[in-house]
N, C-alpha and C positions, 0 to 999 in steps of 0.2 A: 488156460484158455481152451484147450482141446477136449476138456470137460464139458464146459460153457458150450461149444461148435456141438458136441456132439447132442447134448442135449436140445441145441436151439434145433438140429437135423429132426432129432425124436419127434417134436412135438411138432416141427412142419409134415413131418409125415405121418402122423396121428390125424392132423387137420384133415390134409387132405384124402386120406383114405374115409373119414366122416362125412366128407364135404362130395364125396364120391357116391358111397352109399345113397345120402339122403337125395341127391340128383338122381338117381336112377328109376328107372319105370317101373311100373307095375307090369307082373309077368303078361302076357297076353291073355288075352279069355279063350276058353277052351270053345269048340262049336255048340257044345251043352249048354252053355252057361251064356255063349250070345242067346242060343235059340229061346233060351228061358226067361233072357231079360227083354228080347224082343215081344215075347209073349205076353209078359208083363207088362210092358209099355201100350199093348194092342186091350186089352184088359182095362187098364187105365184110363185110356181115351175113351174107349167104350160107356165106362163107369160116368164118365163125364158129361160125355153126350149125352147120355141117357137123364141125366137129373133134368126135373120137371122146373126146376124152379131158378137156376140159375144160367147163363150163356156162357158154356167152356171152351167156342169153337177158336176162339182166341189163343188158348190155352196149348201150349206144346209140351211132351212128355218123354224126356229118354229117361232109361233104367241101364244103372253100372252098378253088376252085382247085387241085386237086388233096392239098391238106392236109386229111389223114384227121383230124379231134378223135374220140377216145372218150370217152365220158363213161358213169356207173354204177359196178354193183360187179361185182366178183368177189371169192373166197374163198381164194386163194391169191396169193403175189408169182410160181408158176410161171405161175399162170392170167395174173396181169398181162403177166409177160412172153412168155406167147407170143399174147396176143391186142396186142400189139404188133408180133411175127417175122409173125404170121400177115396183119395188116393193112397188113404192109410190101413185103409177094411179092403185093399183089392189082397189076393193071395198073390204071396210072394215077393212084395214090396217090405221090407227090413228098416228103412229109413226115410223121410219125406225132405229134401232140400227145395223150396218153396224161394230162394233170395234171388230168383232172377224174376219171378213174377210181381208185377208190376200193376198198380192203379192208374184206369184212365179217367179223368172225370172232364167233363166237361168240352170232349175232346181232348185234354191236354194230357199223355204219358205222366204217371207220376204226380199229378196234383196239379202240377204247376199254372202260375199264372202266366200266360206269354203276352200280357198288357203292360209290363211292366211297373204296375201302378200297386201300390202297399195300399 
């Protein structure tokens, strides 16, 4: 049994030194690397605004480490996709995470019918 105890001990304290680790944060960002992902984000928006053909003013932009998230709406899956193309050619953007942005159609967030009626 003191086999058994010591091992059950082993692998609760395995778990939890794992279960530590993977809880733990990401070290902070240095002032370099805010100022570069702010920069980035300022970039972004810009890049947005500026397109002739689609409305991005909906459209929200942080950068963590050089990954762009967008987050808001747009009114089209073209609009989606190319305030995606477009936030992909800015410098210094590494990755594009696009799953908070959202379709409005019709007024309705997301598609939805809010008549309830199929």
């Amino acid at each position: 049994m003191t086999v058994a105890l010591r091992g059950g001990l082993a692998v609760a304290l395995v778990a939890s030194l794992v279960l530590a680790v993977a809880c733990s944060s990401a070290p902070p960002k240095s002032p370099e690397q805010e100022r570069a992902d702010a920069a980035t984000a300022e970039r972004i928006q810009a890049a947005l605004e500026a397109n002739p053909i689609y409305y991005f003013r909906d459209v929200e932009v942080s950068v963590d480490n050089g990954v762009a998230l967008l987050s808001g709406y747009v009114w089209t899956t073209d609009a989606l996709y190319g305030a995606q193309q477009i936030t992909r050619g800015v410098p210094g953007v590494t990755r594009v995470v696009s799953n908070r942005l959202e379709l409005e159609r019709q007024g309705n967030r997301g598609g939805g019918d809010s008549s309830g009626s199929q």
